[in-house]
C-alpha positions in Angstrom: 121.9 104.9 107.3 121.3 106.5 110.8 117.8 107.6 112.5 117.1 109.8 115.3 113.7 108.7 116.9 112.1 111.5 118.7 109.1 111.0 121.3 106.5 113.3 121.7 103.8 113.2 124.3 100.7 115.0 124.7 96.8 115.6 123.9 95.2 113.4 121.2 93.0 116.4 120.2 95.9 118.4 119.2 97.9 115.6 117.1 96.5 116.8 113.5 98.2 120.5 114.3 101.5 118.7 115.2 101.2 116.4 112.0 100.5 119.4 110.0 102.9 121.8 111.6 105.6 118.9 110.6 104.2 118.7 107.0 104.0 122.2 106.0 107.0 123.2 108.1 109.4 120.6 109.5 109.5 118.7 106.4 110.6 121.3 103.8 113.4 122.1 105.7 114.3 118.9 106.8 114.9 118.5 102.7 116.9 121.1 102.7 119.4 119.6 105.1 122.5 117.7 103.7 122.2 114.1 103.8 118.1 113.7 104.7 116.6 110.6 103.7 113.3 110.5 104.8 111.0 110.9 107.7 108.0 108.6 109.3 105.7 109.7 112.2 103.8 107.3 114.4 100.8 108.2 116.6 99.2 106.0 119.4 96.0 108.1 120.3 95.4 105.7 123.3 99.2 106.4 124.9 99.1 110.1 123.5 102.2 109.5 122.1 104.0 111.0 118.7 107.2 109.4 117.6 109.0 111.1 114.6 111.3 108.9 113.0 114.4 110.7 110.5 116.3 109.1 108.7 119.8 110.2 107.5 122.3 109.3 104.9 125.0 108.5 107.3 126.2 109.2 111.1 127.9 112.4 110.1 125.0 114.2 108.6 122.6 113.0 111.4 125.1 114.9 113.7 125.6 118.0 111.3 121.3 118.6 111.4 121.5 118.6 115.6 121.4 122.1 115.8 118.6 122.7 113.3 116.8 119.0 114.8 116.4 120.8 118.1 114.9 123.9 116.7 112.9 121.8 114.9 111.4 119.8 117.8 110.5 122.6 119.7 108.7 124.4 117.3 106.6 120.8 116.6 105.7 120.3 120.2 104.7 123.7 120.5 102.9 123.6 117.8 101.1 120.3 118.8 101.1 121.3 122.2 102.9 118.3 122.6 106.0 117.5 125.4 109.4 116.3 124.0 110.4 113.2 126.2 113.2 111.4 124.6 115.5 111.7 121.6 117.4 108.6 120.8 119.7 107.9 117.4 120.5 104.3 116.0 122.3 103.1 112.8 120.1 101.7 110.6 120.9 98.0 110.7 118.1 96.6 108.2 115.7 99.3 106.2 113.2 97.6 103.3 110.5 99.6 101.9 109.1 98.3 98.8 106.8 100.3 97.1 
């Protein structure tokens, strides 16, 4: 499993449209995309920072979604009014989520 951790940065007040632009918009086509696994978003209201978490089968279908990932990310920060400051991908080396 691979990630690509993306770190957003802006106003506090405008975190709930980002998290809802992401929801209603991100995510569905996010599922759509070959290999997808899942998604997490963390929010520190104190650092004003978003960081959106994807998770994907394996290295090649993270690096098939790039294209789509950065039109993504734009139209979430603008949506949030939110800055894009870093986008980093890792392999997954230990993932447990029991439910």
């Amino acid at each position: 499993m691979y990630a690509r951790v993306n770190t957003f940065e802006g106003s506090p007040d405008r975190l709930g449209s980002a998290l809802r632009h992401i929801r209603d918009q991100t995510l569905p086509q996010l599922q759509q995309q070959a290999g997808f696994e899942g998604i997490m978003v963390l929010v520190d209201r104190q650092t004003r920072k978003m960081v959106g978490v994807v998770l994907w089968e394996d290295e090649k279908a993270m690096r098939d979604s790039e294209e789509v990932a950065k039109r993504l990310r734009s139209e979430a920060a603008q949506a949030g009014g939110q800055t894009l400051t870093r986008v980093e991908r890792y392999e997954v080396a230990l993932f447990e989520a029991p439910r």
